[in-house]
N, C-alpha and C positions, 0 to 999 in steps of 0.2 A: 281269400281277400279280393273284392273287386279291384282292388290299385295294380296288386300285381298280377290281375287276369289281363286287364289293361296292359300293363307292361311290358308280358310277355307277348303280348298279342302283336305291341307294337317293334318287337324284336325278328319275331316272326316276316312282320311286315318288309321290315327292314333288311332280311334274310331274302328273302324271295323277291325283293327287287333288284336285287344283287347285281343279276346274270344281264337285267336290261342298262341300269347304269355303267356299267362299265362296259357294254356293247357300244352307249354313248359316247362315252367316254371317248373309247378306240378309234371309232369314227371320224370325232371331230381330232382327235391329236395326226391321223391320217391326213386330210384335209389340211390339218395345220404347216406336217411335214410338204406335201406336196406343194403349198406356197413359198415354203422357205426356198425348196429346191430351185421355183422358177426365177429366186434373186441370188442364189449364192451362185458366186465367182470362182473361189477357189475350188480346184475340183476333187482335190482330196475331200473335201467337208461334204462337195456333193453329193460324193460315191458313199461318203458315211448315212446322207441322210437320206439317200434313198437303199441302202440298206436295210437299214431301222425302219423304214417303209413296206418295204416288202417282208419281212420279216415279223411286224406289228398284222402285215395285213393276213398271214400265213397260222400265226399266232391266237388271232382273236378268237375263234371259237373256244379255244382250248382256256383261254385267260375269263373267258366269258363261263365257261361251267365249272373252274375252280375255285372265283373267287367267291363265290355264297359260302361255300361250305370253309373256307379259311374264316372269312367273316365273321361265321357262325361260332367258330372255334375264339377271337378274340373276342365276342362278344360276350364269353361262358369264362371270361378272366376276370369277371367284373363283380361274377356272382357273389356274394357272403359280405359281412361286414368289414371284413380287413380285405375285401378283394383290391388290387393293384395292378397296373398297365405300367409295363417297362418293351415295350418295344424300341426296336431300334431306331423308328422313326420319332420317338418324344421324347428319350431320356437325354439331358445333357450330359455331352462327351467330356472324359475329364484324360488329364494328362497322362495319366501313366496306360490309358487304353489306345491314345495317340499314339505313341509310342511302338507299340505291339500292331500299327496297322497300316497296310502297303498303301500303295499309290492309287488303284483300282476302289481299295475300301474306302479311303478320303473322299473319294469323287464320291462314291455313292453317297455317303453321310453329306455330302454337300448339297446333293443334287434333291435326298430325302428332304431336308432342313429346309432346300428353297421351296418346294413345290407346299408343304406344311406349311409353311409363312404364307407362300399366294391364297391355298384352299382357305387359310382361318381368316385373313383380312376379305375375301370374297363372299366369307359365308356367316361373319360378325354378328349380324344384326338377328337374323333368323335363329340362330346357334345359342345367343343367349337369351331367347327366349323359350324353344326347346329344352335347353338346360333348367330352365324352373320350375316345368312341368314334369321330364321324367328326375326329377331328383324329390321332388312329390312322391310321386308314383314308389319312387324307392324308398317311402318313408323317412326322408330325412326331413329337418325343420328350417335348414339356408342349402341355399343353394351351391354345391360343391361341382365346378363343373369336370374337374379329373376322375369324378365317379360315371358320369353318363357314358354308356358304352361305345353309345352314335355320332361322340365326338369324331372329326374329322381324323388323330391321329390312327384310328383302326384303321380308315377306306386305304389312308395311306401306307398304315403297314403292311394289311393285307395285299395291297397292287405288290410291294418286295416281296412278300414272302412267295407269292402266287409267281412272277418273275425271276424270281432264283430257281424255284421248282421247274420252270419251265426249262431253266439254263442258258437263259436270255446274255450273252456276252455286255459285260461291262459299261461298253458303253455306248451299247446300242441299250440297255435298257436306264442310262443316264439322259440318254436323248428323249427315249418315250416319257421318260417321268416328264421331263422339262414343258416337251408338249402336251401332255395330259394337266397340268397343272390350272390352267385355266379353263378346260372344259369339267373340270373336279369340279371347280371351287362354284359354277353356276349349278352346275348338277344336285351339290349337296345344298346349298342355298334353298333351291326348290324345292328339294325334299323334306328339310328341316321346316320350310315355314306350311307348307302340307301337312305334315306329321302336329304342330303346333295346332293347326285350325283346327282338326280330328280332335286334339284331346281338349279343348276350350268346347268343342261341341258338346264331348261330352261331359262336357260339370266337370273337370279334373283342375283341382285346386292347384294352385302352382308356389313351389315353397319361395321362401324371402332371401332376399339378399343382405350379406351380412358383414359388415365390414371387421374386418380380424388384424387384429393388432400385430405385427412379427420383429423381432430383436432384428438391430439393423444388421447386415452384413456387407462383405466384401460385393463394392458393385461388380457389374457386370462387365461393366466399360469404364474408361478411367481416359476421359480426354483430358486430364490436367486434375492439379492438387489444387484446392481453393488455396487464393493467396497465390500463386505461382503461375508467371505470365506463360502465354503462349509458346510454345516450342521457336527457336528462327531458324532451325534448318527443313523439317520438316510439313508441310501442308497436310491438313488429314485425307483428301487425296493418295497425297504418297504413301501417306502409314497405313494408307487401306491397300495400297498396292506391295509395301513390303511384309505386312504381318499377314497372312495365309494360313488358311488352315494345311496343307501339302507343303508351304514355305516352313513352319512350326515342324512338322513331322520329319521332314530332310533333315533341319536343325539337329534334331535333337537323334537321331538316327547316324547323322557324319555326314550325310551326303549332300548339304547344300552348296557347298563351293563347287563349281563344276569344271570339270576337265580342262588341261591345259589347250588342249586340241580342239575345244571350244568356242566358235569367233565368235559368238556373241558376247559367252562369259568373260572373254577374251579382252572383247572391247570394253566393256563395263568398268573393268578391271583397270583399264590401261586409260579411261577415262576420268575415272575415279584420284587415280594417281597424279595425273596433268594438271587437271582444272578443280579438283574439289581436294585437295589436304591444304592444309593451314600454311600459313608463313613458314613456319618453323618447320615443317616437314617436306616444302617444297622441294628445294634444292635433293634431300635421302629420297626421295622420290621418283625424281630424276634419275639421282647417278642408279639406282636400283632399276629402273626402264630399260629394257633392250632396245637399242640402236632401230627403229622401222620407221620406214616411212607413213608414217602418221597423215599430214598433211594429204595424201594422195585417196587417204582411204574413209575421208569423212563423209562422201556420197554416199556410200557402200553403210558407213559405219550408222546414219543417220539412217536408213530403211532399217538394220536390225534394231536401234533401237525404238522405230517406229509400231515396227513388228511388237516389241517387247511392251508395248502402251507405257513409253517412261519415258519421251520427248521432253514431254511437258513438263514431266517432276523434276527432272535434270535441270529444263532450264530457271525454272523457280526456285532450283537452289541455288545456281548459278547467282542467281538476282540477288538471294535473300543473304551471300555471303557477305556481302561488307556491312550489312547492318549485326550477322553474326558476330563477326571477330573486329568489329567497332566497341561494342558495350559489353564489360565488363560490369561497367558501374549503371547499366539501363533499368538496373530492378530483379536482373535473373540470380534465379540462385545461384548456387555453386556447384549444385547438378547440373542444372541447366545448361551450365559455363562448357562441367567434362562432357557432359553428355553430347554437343553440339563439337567442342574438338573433337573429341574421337569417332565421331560420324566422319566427318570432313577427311580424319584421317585415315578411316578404315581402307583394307586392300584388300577384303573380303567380303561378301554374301553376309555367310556366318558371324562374321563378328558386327555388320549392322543392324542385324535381326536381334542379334544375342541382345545390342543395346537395347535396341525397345522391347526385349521381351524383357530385360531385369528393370526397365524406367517403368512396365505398366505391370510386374508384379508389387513394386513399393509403391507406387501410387496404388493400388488394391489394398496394402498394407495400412498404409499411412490414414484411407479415407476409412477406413473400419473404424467404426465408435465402439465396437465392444473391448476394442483396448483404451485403456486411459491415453489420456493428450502427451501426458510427458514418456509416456513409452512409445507412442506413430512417432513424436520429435528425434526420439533416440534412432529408431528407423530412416527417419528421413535423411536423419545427415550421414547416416551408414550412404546410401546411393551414391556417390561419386566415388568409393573404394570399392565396390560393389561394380558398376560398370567398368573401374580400371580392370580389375580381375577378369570378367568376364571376356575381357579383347583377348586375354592371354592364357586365359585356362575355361573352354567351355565344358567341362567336365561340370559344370556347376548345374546342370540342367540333366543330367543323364544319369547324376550318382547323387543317390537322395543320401551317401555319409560323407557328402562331401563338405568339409569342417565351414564353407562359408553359409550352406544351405544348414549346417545344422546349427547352426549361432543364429539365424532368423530363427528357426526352429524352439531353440530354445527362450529366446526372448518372447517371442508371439505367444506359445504355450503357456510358459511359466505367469507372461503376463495377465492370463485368459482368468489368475487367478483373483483378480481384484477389481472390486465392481466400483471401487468411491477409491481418492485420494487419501481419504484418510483416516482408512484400513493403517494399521500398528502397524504390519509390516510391510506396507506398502512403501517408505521412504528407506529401508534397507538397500529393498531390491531397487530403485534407483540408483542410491548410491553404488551400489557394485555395478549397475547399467554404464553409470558414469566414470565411473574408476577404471573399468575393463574395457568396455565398448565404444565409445565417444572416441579415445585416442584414433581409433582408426580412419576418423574421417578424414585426418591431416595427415598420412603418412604418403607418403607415395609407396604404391603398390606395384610388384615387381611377381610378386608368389605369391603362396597360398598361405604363407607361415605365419604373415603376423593375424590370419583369421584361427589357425591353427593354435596359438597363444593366448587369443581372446578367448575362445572356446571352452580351451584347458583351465585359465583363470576365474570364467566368469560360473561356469559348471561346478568349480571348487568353493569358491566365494559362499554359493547360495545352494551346498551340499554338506549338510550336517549328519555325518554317519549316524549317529546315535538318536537324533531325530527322524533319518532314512529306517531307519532298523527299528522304531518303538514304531511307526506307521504302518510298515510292512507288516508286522506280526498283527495291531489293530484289524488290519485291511484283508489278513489269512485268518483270523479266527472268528470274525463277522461273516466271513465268506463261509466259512466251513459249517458255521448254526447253519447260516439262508440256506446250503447244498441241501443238508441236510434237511431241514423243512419242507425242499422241494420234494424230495424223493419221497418223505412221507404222505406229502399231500396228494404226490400222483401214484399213489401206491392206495392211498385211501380213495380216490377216483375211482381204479378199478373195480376197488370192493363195494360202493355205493352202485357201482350200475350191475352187481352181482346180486346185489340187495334189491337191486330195482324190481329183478326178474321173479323173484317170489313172491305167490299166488298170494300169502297171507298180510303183505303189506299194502292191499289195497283195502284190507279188512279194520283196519287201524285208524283211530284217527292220525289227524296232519301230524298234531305236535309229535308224535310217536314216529312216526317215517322218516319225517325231518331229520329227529333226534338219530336214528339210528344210520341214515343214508349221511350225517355230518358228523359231530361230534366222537358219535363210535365208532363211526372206518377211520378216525384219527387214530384211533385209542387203540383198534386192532392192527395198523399199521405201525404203530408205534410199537407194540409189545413184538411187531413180527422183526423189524429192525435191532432192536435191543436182545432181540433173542438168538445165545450164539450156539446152540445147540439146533436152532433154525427149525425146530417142531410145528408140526400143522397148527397148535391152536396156543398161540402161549398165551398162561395166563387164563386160559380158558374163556377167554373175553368171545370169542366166535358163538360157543355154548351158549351164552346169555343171550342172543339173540334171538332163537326161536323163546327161549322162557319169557322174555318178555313181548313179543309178539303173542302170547298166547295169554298173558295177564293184564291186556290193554283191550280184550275182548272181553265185557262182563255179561254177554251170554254165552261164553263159554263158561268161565268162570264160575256162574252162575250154578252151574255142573256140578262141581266140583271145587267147593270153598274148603275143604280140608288141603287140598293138593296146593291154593292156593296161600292160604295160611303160613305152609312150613313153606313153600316157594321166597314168599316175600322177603324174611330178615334177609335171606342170602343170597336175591334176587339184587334189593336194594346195597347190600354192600359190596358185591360184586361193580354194582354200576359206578359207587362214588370211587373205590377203588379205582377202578379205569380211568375216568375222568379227572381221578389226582395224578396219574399216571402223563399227563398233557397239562397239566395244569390250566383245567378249565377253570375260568372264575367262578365264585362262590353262589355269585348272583343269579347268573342262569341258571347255575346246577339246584338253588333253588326253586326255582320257579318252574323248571321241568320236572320235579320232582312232586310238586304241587300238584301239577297234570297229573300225573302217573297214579297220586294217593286218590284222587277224585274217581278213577277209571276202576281202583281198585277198593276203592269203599260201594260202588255201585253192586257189587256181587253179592252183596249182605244185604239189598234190597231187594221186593218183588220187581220183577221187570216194569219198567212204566209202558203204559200206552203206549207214547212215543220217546224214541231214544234220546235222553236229553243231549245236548249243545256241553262240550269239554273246551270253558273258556280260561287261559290262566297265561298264554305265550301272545304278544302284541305283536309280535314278527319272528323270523325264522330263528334257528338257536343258534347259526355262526352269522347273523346277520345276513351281508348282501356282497360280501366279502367274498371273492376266489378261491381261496391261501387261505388257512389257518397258521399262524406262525404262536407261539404258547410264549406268555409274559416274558419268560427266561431268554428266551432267543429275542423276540421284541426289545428287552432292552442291552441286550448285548451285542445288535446289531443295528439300535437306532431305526428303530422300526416306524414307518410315518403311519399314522392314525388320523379321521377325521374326527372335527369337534365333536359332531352327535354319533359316534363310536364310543368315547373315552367314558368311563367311569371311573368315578374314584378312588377303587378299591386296586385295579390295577390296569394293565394298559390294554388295550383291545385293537383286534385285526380290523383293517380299514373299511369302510362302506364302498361297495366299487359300483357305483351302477353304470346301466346301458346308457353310452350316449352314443346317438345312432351318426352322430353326424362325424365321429371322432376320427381321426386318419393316423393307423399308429407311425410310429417315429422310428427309423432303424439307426439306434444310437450305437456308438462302434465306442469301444475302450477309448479311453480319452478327451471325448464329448466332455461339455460344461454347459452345464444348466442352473437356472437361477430360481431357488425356491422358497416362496413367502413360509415363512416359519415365526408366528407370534407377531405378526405384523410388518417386519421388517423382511428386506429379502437378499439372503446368503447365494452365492456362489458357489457350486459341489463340479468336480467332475466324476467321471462315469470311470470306476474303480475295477467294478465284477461286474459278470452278466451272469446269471447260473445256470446249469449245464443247456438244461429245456430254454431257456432265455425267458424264465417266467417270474424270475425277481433282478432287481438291480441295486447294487452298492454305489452309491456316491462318498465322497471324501473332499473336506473343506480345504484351504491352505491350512488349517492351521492343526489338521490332521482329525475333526468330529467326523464319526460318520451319521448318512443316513439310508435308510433302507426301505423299498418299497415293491411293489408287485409290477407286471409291467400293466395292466387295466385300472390301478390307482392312479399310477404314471399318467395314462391317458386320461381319466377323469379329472385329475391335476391342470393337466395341461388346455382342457377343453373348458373348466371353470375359472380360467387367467390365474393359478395360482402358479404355476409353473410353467416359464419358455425357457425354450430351447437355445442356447449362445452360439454354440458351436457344434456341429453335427461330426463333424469331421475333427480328427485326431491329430492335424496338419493343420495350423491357418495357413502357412507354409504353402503347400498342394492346392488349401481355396483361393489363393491368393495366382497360383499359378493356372487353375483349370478357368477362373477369370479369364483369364489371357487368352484359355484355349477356343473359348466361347468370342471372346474378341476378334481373334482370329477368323471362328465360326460363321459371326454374322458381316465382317469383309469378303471373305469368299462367297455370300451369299448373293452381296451386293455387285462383286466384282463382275458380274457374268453382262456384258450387253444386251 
């Protein structure tokens, strides 16, 4: 195909200027270091950066002939339809990998994350038009830009990978990224609107842009709940300077409070105490301060917190306290209210962090429309027992059974089950929301018990054994057909590209090849499965196969019409046999059987001149279908079918075709998808995957299942009949890797 001679060509291109861009690159990030050098003061920083200078400069040949061939390697992840890019520079970080990652790995993901952010706002404009040409070229028909190989996050990945290889120290090569990030981003700029002119020269169509509808989710960032005034203790300044991505990781790791022998943390602490707890905590603040001369040490104490970029926040909260603990009645909620005391009151790091990180997981919560309005309300007025807890037990963040996180857990989830207000059972589970859960927004919170109680009650309330145990057996024996159909299907796989390799099916007409590389490696996979003596040919269905290859030839045939003759009765009953064996519909089975009569009435003719045309199949015999799944499994697993699939004799495997633009979905157990069925649109979540992950079970609230392939799934999802609600098994986790992204893009910003 000329598109992708082009293609490649321009991959090529892009290969072998590799070793010169990033020569550039090195150059100018040298040049860059060596100005910084002649303004920094401190000389620790300077020794740092002329380290990474010489170092960069000792370096570059080596980084200069490795990265083509890294390059070339991410470049070759792109190939195929389902091809996909997870490098460490594009994938968003989510909580539980924060967690498992040191102080060294943060910086770098921080450092990755900036330099990606400068190169894609430098190189915008060119980028998205590049993008329309090779997504062209890749035969798509809109323009997907996560499929173009030449996106900026490759150069970026490949600079780490090539850099770790080298064993570039930490953070000398946090420094080079930093400086490399602006000569990247013109470099690639250039190159992309270059690469554009070349394919517009030559006649290279460029695909459309297409606007794609997506089910809303948990934002990303969460500066306030609509309806809910501004924060009074904190400026978003400060919340950029207390939520960190490194600050998040300590958190949740122990180590954010910092040592007593600490005079920074030292003073923070002991400032904290003095001038920012409440009325009411003043005085226990006090007599809890050790006896120091304070007063003597505020020159001293005003450079570390200089040092520490927190002058400013300190005194803007200083300011903003009386308008704090003035209005109760100003309009703030009752979050607002605890939230803003126990800021004031905190004597920890930890326990200020903890607040804003449980205030901007339930604003994550609360702003999600894919739960109903009176379940985010339920949420919402959970957050003032919720941050009391958290001052006093941060276990809430580190132990995913920890009874307060699994009580969001369970509400968010269970919720995920109702799409409208008034779903039948939808005012149940309110009620028990409001029976069990509400009480706790008024309690004062001392421990973990009375979440502990709600947990136990609310899990009980809306857990019907006998409804648990009729769904469970539904959801094991739906599963157990689909296994099952799986195994036949890729068992019948094998045997069609076994069938492929003999000489005498290229001698056959279509319908005849078809028939025998579909229908009948079901048929002989099926007798091989059902067979527990496990013999080479059960059913002898294997044997029919050269006989009827050899009676779809009527100059063979022709030969030999006696052999023929006796062949047929037992040729033909042989086939329907098999075929009832799978419960293939009647309908095909006659119409291929029509073919076959036609092929073998020709043998009692003189040969014609020309060999006539065997017309009687309008399309292939399993259709356009992956999967054969046989009526009996279909309807005992809820099997989805498309309109012009269905006949009304009985139910038929789905039509799946190519859609080149499709990006498959990695649905994890627990997922919830929403699927137009008869015009209306139900809510299932994601029940089974089968072994291969080549069929999936969904299951409704109200325990219906339905079943589908995973390429229907996609054809589903690409003709708006089905989106996607929830990817993830946790809103719980989405709700929190929010944060962690929040976090993400403060440390992003944080850097001078």
């Amino acid at each position: 195909m000329p598109s992708m001679s082009i293609y490649q060509s321009l991959l090529d291109q892009a290969t072998q200027g590799g070793a010169a861009l990033v020569s550039t690159v090195a150059l100018a990030a040298r040049q860059s270091m060596r100005a910084e050098v002649q303004l920094t003061r401190n000389l620790s920083e300077r020794e740092q950066l002329e380290l990474s200078f010489r170092l960069l400069e000792t370096q570059a040949p080596q980084l200069g002939a490795r990265f083509p061939i890294v390059l070339r390697e991410i470049f070759q992840r792109y190939e195929g339809v389902d091809s996909g890019h997870d490098d460490l520079a594009s994938r968003p970080l989510r909580l539980d990998q924060l967690e498992l990652m040191d102080e060294g790995q943060v910086q770098e993901r921080v450092e990755l994350a900036r330099m990606l952010q400068h190169v894609l706002l430098e190189a915008e404009a060119s980028l998205t038009e590049l993008n329309s040409y090779v997504c062209a070229l890749m035969g798509l028909q809109r323009v997907c830009p996560e499929r173009n190989p030449l996106r900026p996050d490759s150069y970026v990945s490949a600079l780490q990978q090539v850099m770790t290889e080298l064993k570039v120290p930490t953070r000398v090569r946090a420094t080079w990224l930093h400086h490399m990030a602006s000569a990247l981003g013109r470099a690639l700029s250039a190159a992309y609107q270059a690469w554009s002119d070349g394919l517009q020269r030559q006649d290279v169509r460029r695909a459309g842009f297409t606007v794609i509808r997506t089910p809303e989710a948990a934002p990303t960032t969460s500066p306030g709940t609509p309806g809910r005034p501004a924060r009074a203790v904190w400026t978003p300044q400060y919340r950029q300077t207390v939520l960190t991505l490194d600050k998040l990781r300590r958190l949740m790791a122990g180590e954010l409070d910092a040592p007593a022998d600490d005079p920074k943390a030292a003073f923070a602490q002991q400032f904290s105490r003095e001038f920012e707890s409440g009325a009411g905590n003043l005085g226990a603040a006090a007599r809890a301060a050790p006896d120091t001369a304070f007063q003597s040490t505020v020159p001293a104490a005003l450079d570390a917190l200089q040092e520490m970029q927190q002058v400013e926040a300190v005194v803007q909260r200083m300011q903003q306290r009386p308008a704090a603990s003035a209005g109760r009645a100003d309009g703030r909620s009752a979050a607002d209210a605890v939230r803003d005391d126990l800021t004031r009151a905190a004597t920890s790091a930890s326990q200020v962090l903890s607040l804003e990180v449980v205030s901007l997981m339930v604003a994550n919560l609360v702003q999600d429309t894919r739960l109903l309005a009176p379940i985010r309300k339920v949420i919402e007025r959970l957050e003032p027992a919720l941050l009391r807890l958290v001052v006093i037990d941060p276990r809430f963040f580190i132990d995913r059974m920890h009874p307060a996180r699994q009580l969001l857990q369970e509400i968010s989830q269970r919720g995920l089950a109702f799409a409208a207000e008034g779903d039948p059972e939808f005012q149940d589970f309110l009620l028990s929301l409001q029976r069990h859960v509400s009480p706790l927004a008024v309690l004062n919170i001392d421990s973990v018990l009375p979440f502990e109680a709600a947990l136990k009650q609310f899990t009980q309330d809306g857990d019907d054994p006998k409804i648990r145990a009729n769904l469970s057996s539904q959801i094991h024996s739906a599963a157990a057909v689909l296994g099952y159909a799986e195994a036949r299907n890729l068992r019948a796989e094998s045997m069609a590209e076994s069938l492929k390799a003999l000489p005498e099916l290229g001698k056959v007409p279509k319908e005849v090849s078809e028939f025998l590389c579909g229908p009948w490696t079901q048929v002989m996979a099926q007798a091989e499965l059902k067979d527990p003596a496990k013999s080479d040919d059960p059913g002898h269905y294997k044997m029919l196969v050269s006989d009827l290859l050899w009676s779809a030839q009527p100059d063979l045939t022709r030969k030999d019409v006696s052999r023929l003759t006796k062949l047929v009765p037992r040729l033909l009953s042989g086939l329907r046999e098999g075929l009832g064996l799978i419960g293939y519909p009647s309908t095909k089975t006659s119409l291929f059987f029509d073919v076959l009569m036609k092929l073998h009435h020709q043998a009692f003719r003189p040969p014609p001149k020309e060999e006539p045309l065997v017309v009687g199949l309008e399309e292939g015999l399993l259709g356009s279908q992956d999967h054969w799944v046989a009526p009996s499994e279909a309807k005992a697993s809820g099997f989805m079918v498309f309109a012009d699939e269905e006949v009304q004799e009985t139910p038929q495997p789905p039509v799946v075709a190519t859609v080149p633009d499709a990006v498959p979905v990695a649905l994890k157990l627990g997922a919830w998808v929403e699927v137009q069925l008869k015009g209306a649109w139900q809510r299932m979540q994601l029940s089974w995957v089968s072994p291969h992950g080549t069929m999936f079970l969904f299951t409704s609230s109200r325990g219906k299942t339905q079943s589908m392939t995973q390429r229907f799934f996609e054809r589903m999802l690409a003709e708006g009949k089905l989106r996607v609600v929830s990817e993830q098994a946790s809103m719980v986790d989405g709700a929190l890797d929010a944060v962690v992204h929040t976090a993400m893009l403060n440390s992003i910003d944080s850097r001078a």
